[in-house]
Predicted model as a PDB file, atoms N, CA, C, CB and O in Angstrom, pLDDT in the B-factor column:
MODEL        1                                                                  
ATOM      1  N   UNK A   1      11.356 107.951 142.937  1.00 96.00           N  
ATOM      2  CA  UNK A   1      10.543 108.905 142.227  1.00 96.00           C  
ATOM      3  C   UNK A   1      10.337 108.408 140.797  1.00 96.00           C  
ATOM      4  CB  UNK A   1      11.193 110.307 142.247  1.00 96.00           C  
ATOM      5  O   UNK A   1      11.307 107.820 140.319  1.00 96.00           O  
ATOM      6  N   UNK A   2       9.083 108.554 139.903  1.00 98.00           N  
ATOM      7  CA  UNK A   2       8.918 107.745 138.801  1.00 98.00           C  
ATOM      8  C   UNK A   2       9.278 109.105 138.003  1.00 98.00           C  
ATOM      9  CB  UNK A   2       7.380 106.858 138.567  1.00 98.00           C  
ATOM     10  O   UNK A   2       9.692 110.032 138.700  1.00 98.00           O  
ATOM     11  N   UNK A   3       9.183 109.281 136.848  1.00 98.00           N  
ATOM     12  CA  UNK A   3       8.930 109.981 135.693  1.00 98.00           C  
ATOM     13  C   UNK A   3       9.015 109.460 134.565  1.00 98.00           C  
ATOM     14  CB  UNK A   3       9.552 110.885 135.605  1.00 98.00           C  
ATOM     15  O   UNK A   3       9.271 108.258 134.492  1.00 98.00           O  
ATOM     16  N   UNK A   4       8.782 110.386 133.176  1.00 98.00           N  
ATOM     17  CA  UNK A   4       8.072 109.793 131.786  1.00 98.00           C  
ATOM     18  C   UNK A   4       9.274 109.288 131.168  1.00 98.00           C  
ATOM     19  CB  UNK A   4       7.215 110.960 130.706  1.00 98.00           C  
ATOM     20  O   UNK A   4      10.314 109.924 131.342  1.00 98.00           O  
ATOM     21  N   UNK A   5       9.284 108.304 130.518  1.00 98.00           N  
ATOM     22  CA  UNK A   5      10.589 107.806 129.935  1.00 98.00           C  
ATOM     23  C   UNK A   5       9.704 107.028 128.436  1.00 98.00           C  
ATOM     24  CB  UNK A   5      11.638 106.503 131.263  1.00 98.00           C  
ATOM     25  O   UNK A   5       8.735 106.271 128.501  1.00 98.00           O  
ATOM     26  N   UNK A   6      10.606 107.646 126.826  1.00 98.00           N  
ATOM     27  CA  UNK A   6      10.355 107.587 125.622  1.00 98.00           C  
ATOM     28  C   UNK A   6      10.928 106.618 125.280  1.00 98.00           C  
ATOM     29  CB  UNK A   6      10.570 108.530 124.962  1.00 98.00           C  
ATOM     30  O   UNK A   6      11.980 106.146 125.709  1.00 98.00           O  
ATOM     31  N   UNK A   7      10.142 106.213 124.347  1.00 97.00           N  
ATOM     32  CA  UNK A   7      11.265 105.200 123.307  1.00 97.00           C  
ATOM     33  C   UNK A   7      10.044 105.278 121.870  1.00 97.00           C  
ATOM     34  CB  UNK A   7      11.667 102.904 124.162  1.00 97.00           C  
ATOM     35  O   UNK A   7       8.938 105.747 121.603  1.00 97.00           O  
ATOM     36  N   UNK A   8      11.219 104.417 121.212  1.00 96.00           N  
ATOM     37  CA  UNK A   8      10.760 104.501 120.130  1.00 96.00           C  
ATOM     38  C   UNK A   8      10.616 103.230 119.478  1.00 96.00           C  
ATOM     39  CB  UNK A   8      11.411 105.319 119.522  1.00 96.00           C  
ATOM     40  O   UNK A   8      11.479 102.379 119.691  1.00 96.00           O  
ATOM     41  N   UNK A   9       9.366 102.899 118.486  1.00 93.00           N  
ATOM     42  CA  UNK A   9       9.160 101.946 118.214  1.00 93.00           C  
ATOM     43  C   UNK A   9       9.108 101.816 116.675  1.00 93.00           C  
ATOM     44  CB  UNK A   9       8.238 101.652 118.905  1.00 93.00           C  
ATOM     45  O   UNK A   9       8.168 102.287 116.034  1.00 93.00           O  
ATOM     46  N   UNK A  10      10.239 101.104 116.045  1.00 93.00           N  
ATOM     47  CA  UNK A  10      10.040 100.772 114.181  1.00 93.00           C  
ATOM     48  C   UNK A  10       9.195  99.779 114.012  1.00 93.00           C  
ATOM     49  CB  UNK A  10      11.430 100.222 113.262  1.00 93.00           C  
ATOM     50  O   UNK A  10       9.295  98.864 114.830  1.00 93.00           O  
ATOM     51  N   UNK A  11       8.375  99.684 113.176  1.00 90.00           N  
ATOM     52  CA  UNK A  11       7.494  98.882 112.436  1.00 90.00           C  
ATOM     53  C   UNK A  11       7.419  98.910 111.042  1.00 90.00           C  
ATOM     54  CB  UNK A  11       6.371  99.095 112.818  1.00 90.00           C  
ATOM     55  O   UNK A  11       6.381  99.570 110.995  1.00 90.00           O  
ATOM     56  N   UNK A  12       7.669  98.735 109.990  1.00 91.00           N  
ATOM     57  CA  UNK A  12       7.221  98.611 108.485  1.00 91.00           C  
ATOM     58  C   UNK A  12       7.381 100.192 108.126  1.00 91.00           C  
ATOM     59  CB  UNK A  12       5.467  97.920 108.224  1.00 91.00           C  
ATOM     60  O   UNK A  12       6.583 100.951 107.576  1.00 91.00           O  
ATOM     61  N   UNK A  13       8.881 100.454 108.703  1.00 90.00           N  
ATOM     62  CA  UNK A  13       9.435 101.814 108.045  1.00 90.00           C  
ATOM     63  C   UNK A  13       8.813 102.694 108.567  1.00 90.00           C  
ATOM     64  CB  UNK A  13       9.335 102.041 106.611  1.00 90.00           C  
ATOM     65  O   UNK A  13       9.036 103.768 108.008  1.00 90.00           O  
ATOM     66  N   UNK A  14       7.854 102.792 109.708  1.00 94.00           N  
ATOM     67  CA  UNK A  14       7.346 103.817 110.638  1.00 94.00           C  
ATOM     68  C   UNK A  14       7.941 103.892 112.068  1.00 94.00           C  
ATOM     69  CB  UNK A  14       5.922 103.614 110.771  1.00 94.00           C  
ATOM     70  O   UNK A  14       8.278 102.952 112.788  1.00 94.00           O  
ATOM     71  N   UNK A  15       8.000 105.395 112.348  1.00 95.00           N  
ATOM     72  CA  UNK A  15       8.206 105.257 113.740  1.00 95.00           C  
ATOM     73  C   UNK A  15       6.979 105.726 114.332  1.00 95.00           C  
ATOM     74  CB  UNK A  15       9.416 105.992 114.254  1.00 95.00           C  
ATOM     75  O   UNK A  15       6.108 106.346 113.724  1.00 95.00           O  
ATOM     76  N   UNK A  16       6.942 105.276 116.010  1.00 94.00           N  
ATOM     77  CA  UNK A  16       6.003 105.836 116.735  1.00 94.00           C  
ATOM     78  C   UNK A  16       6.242 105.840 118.170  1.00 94.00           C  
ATOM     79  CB  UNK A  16       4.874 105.265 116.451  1.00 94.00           C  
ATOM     80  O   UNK A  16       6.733 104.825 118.663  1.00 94.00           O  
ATOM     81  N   UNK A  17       5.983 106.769 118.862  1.00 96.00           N  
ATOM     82  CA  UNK A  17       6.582 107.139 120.154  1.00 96.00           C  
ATOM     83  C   UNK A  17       5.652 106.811 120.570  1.00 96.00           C  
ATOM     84  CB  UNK A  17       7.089 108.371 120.577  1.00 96.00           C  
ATOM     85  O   UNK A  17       4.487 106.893 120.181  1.00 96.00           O  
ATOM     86  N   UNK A  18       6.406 106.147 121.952  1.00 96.00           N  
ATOM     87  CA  UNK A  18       5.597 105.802 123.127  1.00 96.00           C  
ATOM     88  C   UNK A  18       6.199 106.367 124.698  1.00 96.00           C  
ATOM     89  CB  UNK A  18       5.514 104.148 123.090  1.00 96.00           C  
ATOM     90  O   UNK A  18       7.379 106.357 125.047  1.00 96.00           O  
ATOM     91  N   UNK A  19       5.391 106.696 125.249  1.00 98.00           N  
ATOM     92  CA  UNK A  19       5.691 107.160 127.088  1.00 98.00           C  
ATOM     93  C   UNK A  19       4.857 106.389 127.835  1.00 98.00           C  
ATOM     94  CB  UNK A  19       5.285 108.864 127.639  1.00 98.00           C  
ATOM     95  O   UNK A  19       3.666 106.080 127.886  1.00 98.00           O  
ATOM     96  N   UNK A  20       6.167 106.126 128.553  1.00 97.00           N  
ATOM     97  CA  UNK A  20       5.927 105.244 130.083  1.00 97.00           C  
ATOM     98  C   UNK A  20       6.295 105.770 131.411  1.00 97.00           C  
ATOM     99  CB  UNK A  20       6.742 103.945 130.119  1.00 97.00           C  
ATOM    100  O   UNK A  20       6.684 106.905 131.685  1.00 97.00           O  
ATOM    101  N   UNK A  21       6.164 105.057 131.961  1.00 97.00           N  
ATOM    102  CA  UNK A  21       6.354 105.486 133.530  1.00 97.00           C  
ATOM    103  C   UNK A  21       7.907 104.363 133.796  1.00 97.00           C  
ATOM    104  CB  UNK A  21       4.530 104.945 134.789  1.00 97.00           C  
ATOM    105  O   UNK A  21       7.861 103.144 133.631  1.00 97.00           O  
ATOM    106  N   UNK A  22       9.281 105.191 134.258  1.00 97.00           N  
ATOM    107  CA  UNK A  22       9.902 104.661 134.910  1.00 97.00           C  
ATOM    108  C   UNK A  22      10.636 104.976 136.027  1.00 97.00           C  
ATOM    109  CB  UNK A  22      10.322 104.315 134.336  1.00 97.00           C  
ATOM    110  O   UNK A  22      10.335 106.109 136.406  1.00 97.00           O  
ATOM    111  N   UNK A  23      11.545 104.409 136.776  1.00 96.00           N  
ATOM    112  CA  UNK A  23      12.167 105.256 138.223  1.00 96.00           C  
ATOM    113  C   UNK A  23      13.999 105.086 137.893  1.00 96.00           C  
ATOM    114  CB  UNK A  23      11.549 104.166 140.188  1.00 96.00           C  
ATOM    115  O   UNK A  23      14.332 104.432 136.905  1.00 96.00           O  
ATOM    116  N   UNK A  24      14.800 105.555 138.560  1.00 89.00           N  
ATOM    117  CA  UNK A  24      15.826 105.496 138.330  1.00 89.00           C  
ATOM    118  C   UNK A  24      16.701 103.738 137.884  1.00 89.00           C  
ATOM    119  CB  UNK A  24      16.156 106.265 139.460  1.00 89.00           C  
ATOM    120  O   UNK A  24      17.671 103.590 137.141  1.00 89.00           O  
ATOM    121  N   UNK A  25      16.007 102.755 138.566  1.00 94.00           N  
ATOM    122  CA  UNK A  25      16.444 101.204 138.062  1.00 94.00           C  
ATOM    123  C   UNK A  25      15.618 100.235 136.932  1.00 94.00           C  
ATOM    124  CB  UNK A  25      16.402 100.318 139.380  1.00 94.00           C  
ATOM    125  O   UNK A  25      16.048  99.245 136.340  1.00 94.00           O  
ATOM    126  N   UNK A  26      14.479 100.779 136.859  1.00 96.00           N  
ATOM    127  CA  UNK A  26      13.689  99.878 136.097  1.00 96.00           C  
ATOM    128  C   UNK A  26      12.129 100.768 134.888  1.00 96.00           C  
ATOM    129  CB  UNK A  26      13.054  98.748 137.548  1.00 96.00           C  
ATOM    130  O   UNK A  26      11.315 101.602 135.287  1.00 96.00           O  
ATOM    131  N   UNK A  27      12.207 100.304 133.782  1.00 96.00           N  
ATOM    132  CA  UNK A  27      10.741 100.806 133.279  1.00 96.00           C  
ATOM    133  C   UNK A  27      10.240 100.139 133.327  1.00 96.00           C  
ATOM    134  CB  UNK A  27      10.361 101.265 132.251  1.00 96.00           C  
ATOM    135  O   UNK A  27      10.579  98.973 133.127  1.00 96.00           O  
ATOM    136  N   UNK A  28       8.989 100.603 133.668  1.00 96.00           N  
ATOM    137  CA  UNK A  28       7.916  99.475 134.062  1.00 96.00           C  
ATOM    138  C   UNK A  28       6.325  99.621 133.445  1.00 96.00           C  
ATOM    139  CB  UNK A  28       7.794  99.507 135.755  1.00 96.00           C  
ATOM    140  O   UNK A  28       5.517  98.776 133.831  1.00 96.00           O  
ATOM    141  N   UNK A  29       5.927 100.533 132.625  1.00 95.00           N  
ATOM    142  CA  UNK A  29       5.097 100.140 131.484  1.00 95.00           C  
ATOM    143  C   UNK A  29       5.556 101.152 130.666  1.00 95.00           C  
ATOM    144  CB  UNK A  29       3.517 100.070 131.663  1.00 95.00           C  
ATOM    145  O   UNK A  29       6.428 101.985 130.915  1.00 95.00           O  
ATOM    146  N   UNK A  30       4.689 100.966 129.362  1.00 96.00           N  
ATOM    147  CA  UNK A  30       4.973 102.186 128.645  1.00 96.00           C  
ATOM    148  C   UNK A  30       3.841 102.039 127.695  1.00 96.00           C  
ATOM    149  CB  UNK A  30       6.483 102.328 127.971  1.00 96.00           C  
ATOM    150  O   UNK A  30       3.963 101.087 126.924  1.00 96.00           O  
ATOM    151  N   UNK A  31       2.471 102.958 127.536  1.00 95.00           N  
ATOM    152  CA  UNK A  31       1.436 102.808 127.987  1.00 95.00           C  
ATOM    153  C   UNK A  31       0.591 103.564 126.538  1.00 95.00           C  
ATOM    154  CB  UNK A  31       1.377 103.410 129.556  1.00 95.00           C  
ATOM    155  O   UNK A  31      -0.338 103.045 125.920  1.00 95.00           O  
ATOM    156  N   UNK A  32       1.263 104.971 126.238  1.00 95.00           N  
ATOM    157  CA  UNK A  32       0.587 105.673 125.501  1.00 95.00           C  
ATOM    158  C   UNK A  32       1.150 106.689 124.660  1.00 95.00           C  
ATOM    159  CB  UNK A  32      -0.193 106.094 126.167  1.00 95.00           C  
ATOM    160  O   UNK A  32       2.355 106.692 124.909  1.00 95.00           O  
ATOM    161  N   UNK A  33       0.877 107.590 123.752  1.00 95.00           N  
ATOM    162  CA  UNK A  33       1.172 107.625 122.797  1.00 95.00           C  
ATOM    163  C   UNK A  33       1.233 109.310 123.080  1.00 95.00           C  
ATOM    164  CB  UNK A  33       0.365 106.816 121.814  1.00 95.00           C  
ATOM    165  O   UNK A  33       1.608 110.121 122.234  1.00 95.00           O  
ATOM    166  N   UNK A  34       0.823 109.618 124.327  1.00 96.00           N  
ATOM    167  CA  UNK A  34       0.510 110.952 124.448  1.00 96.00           C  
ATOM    168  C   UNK A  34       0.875 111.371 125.757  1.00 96.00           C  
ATOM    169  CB  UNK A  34      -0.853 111.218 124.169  1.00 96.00           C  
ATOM    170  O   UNK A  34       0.195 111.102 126.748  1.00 96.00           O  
ATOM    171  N   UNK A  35       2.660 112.475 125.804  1.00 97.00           N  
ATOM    172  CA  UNK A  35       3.303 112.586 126.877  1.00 97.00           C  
ATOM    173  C   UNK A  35       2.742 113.040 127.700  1.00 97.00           C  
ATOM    174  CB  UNK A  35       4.202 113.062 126.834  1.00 97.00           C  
ATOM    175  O   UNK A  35       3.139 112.684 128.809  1.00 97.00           O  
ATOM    176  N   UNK A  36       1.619 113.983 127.686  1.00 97.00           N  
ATOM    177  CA  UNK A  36       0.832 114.457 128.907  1.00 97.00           C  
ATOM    178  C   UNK A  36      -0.292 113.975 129.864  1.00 97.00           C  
ATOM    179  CB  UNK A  36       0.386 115.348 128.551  1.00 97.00           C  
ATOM    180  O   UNK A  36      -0.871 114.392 130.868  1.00 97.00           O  
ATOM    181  N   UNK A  37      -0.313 112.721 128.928  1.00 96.00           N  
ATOM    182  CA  UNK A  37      -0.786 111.450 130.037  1.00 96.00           C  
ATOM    183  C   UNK A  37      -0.345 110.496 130.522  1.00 96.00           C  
ATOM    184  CB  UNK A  37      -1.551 110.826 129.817  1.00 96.00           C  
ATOM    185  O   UNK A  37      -1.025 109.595 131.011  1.00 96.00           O  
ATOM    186  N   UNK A  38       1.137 110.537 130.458  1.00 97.00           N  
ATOM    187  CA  UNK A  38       1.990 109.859 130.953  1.00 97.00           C  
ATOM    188  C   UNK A  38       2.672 110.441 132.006  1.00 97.00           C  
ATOM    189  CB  UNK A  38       2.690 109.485 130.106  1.00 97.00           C  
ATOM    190  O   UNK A  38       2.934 109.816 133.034  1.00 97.00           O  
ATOM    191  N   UNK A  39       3.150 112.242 131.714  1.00 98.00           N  
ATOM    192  CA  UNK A  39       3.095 113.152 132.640  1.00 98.00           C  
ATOM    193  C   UNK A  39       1.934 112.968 134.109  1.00 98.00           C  
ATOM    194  CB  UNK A  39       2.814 114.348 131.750  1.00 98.00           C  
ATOM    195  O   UNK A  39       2.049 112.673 135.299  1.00 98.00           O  
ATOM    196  N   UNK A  40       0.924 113.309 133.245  1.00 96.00           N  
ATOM    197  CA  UNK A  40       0.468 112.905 134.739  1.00 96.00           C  
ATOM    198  C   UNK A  40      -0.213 112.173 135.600  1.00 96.00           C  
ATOM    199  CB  UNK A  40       0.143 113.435 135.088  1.00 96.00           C  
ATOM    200  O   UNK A  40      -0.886 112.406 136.604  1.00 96.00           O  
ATOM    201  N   UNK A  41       0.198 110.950 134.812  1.00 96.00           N  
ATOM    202  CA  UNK A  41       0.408 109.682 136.053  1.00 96.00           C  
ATOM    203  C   UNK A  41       1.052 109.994 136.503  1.00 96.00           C  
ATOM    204  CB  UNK A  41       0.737 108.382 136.001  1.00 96.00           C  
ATOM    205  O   UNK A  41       0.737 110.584 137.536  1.00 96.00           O  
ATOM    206  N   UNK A  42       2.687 109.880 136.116  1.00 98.00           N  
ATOM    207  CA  UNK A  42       3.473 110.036 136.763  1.00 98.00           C  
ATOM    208  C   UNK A  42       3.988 110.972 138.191  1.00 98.00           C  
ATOM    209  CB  UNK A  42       3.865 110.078 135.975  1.00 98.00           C  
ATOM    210  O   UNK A  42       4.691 110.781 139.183  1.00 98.00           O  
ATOM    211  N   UNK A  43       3.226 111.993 137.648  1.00 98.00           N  
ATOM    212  CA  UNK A  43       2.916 112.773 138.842  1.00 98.00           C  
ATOM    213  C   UNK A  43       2.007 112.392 139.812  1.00 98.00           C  
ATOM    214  CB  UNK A  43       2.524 113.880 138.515  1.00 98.00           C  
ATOM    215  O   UNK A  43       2.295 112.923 140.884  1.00 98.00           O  
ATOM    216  N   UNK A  44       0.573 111.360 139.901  1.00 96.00           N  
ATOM    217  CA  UNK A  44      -0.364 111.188 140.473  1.00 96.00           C  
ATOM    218  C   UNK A  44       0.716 110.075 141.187  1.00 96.00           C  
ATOM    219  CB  UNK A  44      -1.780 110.942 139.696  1.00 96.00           C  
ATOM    220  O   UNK A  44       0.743 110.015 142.416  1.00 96.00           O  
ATOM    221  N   UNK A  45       1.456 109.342 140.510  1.00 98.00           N  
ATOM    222  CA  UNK A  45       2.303 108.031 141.785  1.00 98.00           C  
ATOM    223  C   UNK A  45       2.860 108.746 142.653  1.00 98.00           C  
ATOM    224  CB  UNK A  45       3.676 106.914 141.262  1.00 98.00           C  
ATOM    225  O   UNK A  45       2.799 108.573 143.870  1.00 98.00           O  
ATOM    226  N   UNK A  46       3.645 109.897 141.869  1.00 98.00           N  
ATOM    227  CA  UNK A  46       4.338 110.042 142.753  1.00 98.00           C  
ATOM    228  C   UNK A  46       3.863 111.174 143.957  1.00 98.00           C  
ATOM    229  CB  UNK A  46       5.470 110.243 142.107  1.00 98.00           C  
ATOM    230  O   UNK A  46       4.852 111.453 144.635  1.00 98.00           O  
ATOM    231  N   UNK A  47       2.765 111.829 144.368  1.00 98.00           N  
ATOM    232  CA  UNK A  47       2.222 112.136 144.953  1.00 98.00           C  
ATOM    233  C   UNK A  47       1.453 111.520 146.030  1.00 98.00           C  
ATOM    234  CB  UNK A  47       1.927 112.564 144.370  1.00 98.00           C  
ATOM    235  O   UNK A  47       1.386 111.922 147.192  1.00 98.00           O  
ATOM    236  N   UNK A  48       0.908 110.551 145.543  1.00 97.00           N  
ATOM    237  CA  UNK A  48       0.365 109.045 146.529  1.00 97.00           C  
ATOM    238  C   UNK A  48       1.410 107.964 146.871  1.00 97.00           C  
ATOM    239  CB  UNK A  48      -0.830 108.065 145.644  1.00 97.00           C  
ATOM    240  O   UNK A  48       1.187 106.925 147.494  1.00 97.00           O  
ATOM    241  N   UNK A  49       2.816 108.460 146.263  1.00 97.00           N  
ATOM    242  CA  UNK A  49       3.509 107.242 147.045  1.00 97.00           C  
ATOM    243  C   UNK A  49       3.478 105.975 146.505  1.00 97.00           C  
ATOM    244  CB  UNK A  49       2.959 107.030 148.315  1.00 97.00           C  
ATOM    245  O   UNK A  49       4.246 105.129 146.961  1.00 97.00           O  
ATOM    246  N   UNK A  50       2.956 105.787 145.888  1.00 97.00           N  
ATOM    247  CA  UNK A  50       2.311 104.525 144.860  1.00 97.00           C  
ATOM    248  C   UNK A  50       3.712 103.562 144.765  1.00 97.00           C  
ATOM    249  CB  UNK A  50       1.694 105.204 142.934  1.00 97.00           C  
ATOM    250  O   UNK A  50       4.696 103.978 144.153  1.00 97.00           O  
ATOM    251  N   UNK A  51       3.702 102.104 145.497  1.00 97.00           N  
ATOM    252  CA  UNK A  51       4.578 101.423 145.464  1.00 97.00           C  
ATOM    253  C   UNK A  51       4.388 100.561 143.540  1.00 97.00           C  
ATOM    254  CB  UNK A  51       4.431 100.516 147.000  1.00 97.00           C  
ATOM    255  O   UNK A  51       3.425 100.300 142.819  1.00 97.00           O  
ATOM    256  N   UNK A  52       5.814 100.411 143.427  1.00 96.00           N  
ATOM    257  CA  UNK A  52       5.668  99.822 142.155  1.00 96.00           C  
ATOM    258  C   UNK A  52       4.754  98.711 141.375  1.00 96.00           C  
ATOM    259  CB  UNK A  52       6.634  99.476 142.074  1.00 96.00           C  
ATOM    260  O   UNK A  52       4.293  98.619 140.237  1.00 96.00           O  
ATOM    261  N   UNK A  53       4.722  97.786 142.755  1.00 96.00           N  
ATOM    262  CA  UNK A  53       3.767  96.501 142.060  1.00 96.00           C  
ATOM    263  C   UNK A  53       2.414  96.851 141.888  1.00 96.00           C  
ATOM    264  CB  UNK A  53       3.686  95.129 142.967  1.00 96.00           C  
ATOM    265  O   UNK A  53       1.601  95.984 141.568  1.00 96.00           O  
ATOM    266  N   UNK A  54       1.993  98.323 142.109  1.00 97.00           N  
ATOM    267  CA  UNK A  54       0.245  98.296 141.587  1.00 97.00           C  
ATOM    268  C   UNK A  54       0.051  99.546 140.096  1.00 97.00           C  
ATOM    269  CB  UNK A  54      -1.047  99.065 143.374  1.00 97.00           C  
ATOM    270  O   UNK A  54      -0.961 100.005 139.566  1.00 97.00           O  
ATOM    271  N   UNK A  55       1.621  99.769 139.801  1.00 96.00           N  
ATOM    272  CA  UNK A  55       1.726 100.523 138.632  1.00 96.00           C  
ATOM    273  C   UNK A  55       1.007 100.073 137.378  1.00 96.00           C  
ATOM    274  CB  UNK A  55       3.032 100.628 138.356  1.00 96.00           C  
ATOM    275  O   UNK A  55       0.603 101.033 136.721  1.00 96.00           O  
ATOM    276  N   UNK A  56       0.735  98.906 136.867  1.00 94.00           N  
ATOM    277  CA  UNK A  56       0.497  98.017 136.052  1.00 94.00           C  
ATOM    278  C   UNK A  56      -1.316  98.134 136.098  1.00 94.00           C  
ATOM    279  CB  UNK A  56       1.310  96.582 136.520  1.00 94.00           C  
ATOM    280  O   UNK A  56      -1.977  98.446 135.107  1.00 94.00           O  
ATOM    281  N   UNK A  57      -1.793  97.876 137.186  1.00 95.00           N  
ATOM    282  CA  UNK A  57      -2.979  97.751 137.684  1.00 95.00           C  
ATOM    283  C   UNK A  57      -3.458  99.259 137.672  1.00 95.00           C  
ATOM    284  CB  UNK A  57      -2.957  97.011 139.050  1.00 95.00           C  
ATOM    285  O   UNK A  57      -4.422  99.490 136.942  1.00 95.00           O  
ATOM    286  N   UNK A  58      -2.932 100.287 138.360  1.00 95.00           N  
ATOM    287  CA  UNK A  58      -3.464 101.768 138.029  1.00 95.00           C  
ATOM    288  C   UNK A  58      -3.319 101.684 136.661  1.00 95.00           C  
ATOM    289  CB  UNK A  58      -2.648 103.107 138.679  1.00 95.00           C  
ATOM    290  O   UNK A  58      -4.348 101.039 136.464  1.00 95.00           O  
ATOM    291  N   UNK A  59      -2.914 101.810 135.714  1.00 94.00           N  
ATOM    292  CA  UNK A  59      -3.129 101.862 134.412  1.00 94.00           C  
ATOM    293  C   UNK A  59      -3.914 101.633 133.635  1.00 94.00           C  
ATOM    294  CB  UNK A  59      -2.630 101.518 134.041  1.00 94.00           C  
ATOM    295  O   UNK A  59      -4.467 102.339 132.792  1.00 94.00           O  
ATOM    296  N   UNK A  60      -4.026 100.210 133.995  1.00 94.00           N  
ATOM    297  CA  UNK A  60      -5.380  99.760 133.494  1.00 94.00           C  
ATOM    298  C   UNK A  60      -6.601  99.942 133.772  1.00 94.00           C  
ATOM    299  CB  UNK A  60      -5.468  98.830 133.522  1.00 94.00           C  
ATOM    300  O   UNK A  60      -7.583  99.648 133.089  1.00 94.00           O  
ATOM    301  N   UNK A  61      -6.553 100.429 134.781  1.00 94.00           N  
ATOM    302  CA  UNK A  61      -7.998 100.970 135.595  1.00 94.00           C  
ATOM    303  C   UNK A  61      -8.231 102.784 134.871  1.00 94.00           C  
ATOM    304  CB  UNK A  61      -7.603 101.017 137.902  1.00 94.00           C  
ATOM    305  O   UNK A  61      -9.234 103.478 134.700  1.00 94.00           O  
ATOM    306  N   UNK A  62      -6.959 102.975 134.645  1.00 91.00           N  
ATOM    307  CA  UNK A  62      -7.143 104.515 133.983  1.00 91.00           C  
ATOM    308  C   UNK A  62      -7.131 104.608 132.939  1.00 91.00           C  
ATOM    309  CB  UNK A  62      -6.351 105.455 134.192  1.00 91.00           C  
ATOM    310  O   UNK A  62      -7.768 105.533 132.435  1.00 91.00           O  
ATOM    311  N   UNK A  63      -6.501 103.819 132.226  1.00 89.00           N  
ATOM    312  CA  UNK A  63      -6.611 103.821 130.339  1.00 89.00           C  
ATOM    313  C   UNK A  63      -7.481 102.889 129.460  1.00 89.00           C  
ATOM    314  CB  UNK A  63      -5.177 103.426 129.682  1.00 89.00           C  
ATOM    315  O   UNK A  63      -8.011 103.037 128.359  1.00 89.00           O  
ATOM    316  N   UNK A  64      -7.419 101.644 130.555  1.00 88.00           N  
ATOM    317  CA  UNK A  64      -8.008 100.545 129.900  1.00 88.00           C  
ATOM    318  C   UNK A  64      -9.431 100.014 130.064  1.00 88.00           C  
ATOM    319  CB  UNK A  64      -7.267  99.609 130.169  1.00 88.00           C  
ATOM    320  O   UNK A  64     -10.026  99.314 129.244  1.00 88.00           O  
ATOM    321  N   UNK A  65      -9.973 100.525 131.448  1.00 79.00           N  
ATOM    322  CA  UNK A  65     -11.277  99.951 131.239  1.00 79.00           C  
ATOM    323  C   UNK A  65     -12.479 101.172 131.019  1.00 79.00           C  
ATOM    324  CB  UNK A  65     -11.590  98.985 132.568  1.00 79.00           C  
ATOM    325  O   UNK A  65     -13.653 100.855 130.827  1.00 79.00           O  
TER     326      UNK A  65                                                      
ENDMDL                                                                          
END                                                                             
């Protein structure tokens, strides 16, 4: 099962949060800046079952192009 997993990123005395998608062994992107679109990807994988290796590729097809 995936869900949203935070971290935090320092740069030049700023912080800035980021949410990704991870599962209980591994994170595997971390994408955007805004938890409720990370929310629901996360919910859309895990509803379709969505095996890990096309996590990378849905993303980009949803945020990036």
């Amino acid at each position: 099962m995936y869900f949203v997993k935070r971290r935090e990123i320092r740069t030049e005395g700023r912080i800035s949060l980021q949410f990704g998608i991870a599962d209980g062994t591994k994170d595997y992107i971390f994408f955007t800046e805004c938890k409720g679109a990370a929310e629901t990807l996360a919910d859309l994988l895990n509803r379709n079952n969505v095996a890990p290796e096309h996590i990378a590729d849905i993303v980009e097809d949803l945020f990036y192009t």
